[in-house]
N, C-alpha and C positions, 0 to 999 in steps of 0.2 A: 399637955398634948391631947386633941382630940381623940379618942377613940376610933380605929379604924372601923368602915363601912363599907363590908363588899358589893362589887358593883352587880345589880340583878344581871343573870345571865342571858336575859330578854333585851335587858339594854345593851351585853356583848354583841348578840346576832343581828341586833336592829344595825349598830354601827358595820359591821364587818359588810352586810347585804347592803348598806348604801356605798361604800368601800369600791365592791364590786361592779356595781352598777355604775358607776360613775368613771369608771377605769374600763368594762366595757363600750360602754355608752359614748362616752368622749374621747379617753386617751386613744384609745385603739384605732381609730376611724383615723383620727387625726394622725398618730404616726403612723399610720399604711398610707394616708397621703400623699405625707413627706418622702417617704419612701418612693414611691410610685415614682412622685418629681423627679426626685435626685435619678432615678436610675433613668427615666425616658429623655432626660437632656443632657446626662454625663454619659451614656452610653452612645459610640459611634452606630452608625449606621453604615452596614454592610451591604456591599452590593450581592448580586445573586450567586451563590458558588457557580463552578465553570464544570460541566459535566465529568462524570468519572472515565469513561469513555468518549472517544471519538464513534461518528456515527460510521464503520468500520467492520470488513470483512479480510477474512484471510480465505481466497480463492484457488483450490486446484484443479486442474484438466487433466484427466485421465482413465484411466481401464480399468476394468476388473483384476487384468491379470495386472497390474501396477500393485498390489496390495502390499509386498511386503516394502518397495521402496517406498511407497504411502506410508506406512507405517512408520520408518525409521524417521522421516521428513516430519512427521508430525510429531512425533514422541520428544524430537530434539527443540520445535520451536516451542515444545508447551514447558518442556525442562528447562529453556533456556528463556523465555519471556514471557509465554501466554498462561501459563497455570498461577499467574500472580494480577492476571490483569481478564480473561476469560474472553476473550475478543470471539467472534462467531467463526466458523468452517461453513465455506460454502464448495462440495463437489460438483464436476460436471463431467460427463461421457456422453457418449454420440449413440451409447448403449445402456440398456436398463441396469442401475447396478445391483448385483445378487445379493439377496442375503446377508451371506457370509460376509462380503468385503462392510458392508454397513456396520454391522455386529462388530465388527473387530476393529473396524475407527473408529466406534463410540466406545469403547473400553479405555483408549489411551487419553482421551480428553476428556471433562468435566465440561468443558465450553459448550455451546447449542451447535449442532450439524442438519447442515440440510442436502438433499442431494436431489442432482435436480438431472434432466434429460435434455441433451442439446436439441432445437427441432433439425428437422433434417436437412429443412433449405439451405441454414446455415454449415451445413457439414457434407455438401457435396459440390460437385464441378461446376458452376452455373454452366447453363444452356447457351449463352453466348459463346464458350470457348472451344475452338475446335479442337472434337477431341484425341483425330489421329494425330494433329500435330503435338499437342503436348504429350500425348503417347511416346512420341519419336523424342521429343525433350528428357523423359523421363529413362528412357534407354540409354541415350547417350549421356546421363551426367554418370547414372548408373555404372557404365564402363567407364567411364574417369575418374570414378570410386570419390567424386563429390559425395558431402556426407549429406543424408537423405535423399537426396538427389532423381533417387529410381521412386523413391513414396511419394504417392497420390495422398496416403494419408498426413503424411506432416504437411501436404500441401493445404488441403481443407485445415486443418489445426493453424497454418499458420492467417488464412483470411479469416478462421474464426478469432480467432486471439485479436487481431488489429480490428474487426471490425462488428464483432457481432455480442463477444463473451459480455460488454459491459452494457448492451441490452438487453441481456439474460433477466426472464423475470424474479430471480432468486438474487440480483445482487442489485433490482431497482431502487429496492427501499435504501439502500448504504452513498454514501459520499467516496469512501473512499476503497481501495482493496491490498492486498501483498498477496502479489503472487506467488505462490510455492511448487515449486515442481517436482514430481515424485524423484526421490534418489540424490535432491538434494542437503548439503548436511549445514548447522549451524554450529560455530564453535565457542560463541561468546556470552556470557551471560550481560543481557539488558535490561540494567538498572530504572530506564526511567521509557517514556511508552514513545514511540516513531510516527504512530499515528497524531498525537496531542501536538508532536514538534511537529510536525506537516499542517497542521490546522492553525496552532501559533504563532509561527512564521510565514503563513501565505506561502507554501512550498505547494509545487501542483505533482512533481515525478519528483520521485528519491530513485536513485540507482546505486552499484555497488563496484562494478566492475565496467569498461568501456574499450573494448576491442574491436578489432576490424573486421568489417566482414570478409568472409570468403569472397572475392570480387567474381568467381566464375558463376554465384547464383543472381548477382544482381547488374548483367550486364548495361541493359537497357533502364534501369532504375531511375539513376541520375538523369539522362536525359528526358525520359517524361516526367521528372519533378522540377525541373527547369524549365520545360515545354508549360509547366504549369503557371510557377511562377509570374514565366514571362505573359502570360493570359489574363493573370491577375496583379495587376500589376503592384496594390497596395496589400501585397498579401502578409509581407513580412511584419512583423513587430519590430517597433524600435527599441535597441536593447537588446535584440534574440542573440544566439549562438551562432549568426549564421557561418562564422570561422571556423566552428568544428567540423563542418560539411566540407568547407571548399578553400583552398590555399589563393586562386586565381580570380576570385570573385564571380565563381562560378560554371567557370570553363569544365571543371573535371571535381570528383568528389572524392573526399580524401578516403573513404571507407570506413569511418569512424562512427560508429551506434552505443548503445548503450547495450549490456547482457539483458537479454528480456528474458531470461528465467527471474529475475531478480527483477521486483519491481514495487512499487510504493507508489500509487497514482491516487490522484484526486477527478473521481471518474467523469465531473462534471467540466473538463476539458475535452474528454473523449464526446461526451452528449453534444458539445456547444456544435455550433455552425460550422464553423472555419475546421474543426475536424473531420467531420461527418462528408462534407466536401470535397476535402482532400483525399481521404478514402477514396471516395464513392470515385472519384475521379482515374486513381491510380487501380482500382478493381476493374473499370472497364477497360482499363487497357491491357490487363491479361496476365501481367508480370508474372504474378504467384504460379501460375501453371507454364506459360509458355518459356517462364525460366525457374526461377526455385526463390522470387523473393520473401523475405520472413517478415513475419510481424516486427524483429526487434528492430530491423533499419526505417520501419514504416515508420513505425511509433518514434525513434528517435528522431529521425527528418523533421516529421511535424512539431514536436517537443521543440529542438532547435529555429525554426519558423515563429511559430507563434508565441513561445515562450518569453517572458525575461529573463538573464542570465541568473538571477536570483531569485527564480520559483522553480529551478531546481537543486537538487542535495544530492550531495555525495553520501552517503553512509559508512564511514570510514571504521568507525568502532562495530560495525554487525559483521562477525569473521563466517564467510561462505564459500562453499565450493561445488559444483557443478562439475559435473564432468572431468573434463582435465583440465578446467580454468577455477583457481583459489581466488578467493582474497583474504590476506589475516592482516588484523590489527598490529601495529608497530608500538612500540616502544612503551609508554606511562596505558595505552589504551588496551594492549594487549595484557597486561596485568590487572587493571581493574576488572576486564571482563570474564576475568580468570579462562583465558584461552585456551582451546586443546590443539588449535593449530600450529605448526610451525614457522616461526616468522617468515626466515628464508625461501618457503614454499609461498610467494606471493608475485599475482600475475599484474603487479600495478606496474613494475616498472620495467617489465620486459618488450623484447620487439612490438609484440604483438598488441601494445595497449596505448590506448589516445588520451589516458588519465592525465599526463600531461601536461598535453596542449588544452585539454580542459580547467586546469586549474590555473595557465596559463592566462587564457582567453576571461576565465571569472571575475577578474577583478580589475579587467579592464572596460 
């Protein structure tokens, strides 16, 4: 047997460094290539995520001295939907707001707040309106203990609210708003966001509840939105609500609006033509002061006109209550939203509500 011959350690590191080099130099290049391939033609192509938010404001009108039902109103929708999701607080008053109320609603939310000043044109009598005779309006609903009836200021609030809030410069940049009204309370926790299903569905108004109006503020209402109509002759949408207005094809109106404390709009309905018109139309003829009409029959009238039945929503699972009108969630929806209202206390299916004949009219 030959005698062993160890290999020089020059000629180890000669081989090792060509080794290297060549496994650099070639292998590596060539599989990141392959790699590259594989991954830019087995890999789908995604389209663009859909935003996290809706372009979207939560909007309130109100006073200084409003702070502590401010408070409660807010503390419940951030408990109950917006401290998960950070949507914006847009306030307004007719007055500068102090200090203190600012400070003390920016403690209960994390979300952006702005607070902003109505101008005044929008928040008084226009000059067109005589002012002894609505003076005498204001007296006499007064003694018939119609509710607001004697206020001059829910009158201004109510032509701000239909015609002015949603050219407010503080909610131009937004698409959409929810209205919140001081001292209303929320009982339902919401899993998934109202604004994104309004945006996803081509939904223009969400509402909650649908009661009648008090008919002794909106006497002469009906007849100049008929006097309108019949002016315009193509004014309606085909497809609208117009059944929920009127049983006779117009003759008489059934009284039936939507709760405009509760509201979920898509504001660029309010901006278009065909509303801005119809306003402008039913403001010169005095309504609001010369009897007591409100933004929510304004606002639903037109919604019913121009609308299709299916760009608007009910929101049946959001549990609310205002006043001494509720709405709570029933059955499989009031347990998911882990509800604090009491079912029975629900104003959907009593005299007073046209829920319905609107669910009725929906699906035909």
């Amino acid at each position: 047997m030959a005698p062993f011959k160890p290999i020089p350690l020059l000629g180890i590191a000669s081989a090792l460094l060509t080794f290297i080099s060549v496994h650099y130099f070639l292998v590596l290049p060539l599989t990141r290539q392959y790699v590259l391939q594989v991954t830019r033609t087995s890999a789908p192509v995604s389209a663009p995520a859909e935003p996290h938010l809706a372009n979207a404001t939560f909007v309130v009108l109100c006073r200084n001295e409003d702070l502590g039902k401010v408070l409660v109103s807010v503390q419940e929708m951030e408990d109950r939907f917006n401290a998960r999701f950070g949507y914006p607080w847009v306030f307004l008053n007719d007055k500068p707001f102090d200090p203190n109320f600012m400070s003390r609603v920016r403690a209960v939310t994390r979300a952006p707040v702005a607070f902003g000043l109505i101008p005044r044109e929008q928040w008084q009598q226009p000059e067109w309106i005589n002012t002894t005779r609505a003076e005498l309006v204001r007296k006499s609903m007064k003694l018939s203990r119609i509710p607001h009836g004697g206020s001059l200021r829910h009158r201004n609030m109510y032509r701000f609210n239909a015609g002015f809030m949603f050219r407010h410069k503080l909610l131009s940049k937004y698409k959409y708003y929810w209205r919140v009204e001081p001292g209303a309370h929320y009982f339902c926790d919401l899993s998934y966001d109202p604004f994104l299903l309004m945006q996803r569905q081509n939904k223009t108004y969400g509402f909650n509840m649908a009661p009648h109006e008090v008919q002794q503020t909106i006497l002469m209402l009906w007849e100049n939105v008929y006097d309108y109509i019949m002016e315009r002759v193509a004014v309606q949408h085909e497809g609208n609500m117009w059944r929920f207005l009127t049983d006779d094809g117009g003759d008489t109106y059934t009284f039936c609006h939507y709760e405009g404390s509760f509201e979920i709009m898509d504001m660029d309905f309010l901006r278009g033509a065909d509303y801005i018109d119809f306003f402008d139309y039913l403001d010169r003829k005095g309504g609001i002061y010369y009897e007591r009409w409100g933004s929510a029959p304004i606002i639903s009238i037109a919604t019913s006109l121009f609308l299709r039945r299916d760009q608007v929503h009910f929101f049946e699972d959001i549990g609310y209550r205002h006043e001494e009108r509720q709405h709570c969630p029933q059955g499989d929806a009031h347990v998911r939203g882990r509800c604090s209202c009491d079912p029975a206390d629900n104003f959907d299916r009593g005299a007073g509500s046209c829920l319905s004949r609107w669910e009725e009219l929906r699906w035909q």
